[in-house]
N, C-alpha and C positions, 0 to 999 in steps of 0.2 A: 315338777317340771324336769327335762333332760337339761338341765344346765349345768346343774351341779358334778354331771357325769362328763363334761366337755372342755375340764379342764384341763392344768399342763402334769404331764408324769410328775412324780416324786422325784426329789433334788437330786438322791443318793442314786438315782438309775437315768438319770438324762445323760447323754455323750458330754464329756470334758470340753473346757474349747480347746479350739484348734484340733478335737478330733471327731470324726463323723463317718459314719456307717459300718460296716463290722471289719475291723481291724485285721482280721484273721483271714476275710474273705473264703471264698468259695473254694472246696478242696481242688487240685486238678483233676484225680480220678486215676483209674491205671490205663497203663497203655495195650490195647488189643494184640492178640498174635499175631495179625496183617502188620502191625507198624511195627512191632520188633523182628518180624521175622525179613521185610523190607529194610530196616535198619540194617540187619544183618547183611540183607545177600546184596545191599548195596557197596559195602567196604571194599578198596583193589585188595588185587593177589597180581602176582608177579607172574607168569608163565614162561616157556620158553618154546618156541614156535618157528620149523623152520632154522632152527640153530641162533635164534634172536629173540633175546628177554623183551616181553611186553609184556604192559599194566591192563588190565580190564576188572571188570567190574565182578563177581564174585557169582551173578546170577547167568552174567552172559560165559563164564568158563562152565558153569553147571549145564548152560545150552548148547554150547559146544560140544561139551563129553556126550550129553545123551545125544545128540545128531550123529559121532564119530559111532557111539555104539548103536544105533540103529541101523548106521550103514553095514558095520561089518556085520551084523545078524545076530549082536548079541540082545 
């Protein structure tokens, strides 16, 4: 009969108490170019604009520059 086969694990490999399921858990994994490179162009930078320091965001000065240079034809 399957009876004998539907027993409990071996003593020496059952979870301790108080602890239960894999201790170590699930790796996180790495992070893709999209979210470090969004990490990145997310950070301030300082500027100075008009004769007046302001903060923006690091993707929106990178927006800026290419728009100034596409105006002037470079």
């Amino acid at each position: 009969m399957m009876s004998a086969m539907a027993g409990k694990p071996p003593f020496h490999t059952r979870f301790r108490k108080g602890q239960s399921g894999n201790p170590k858990g699930r790796s996180k994994g790495t992070r893709n170019f999209a979210t470090i490179f969004m990490t990145a162009m997310s950070q301030s930078v300082t500027i100075t604009e008009n004769g007046k320091r302001k903060k923006i965001s690091k993707i929106a000065a990178a927006v800026t520059q290419l728009a100034n240079d596409a105006a002037r034809g470079d």
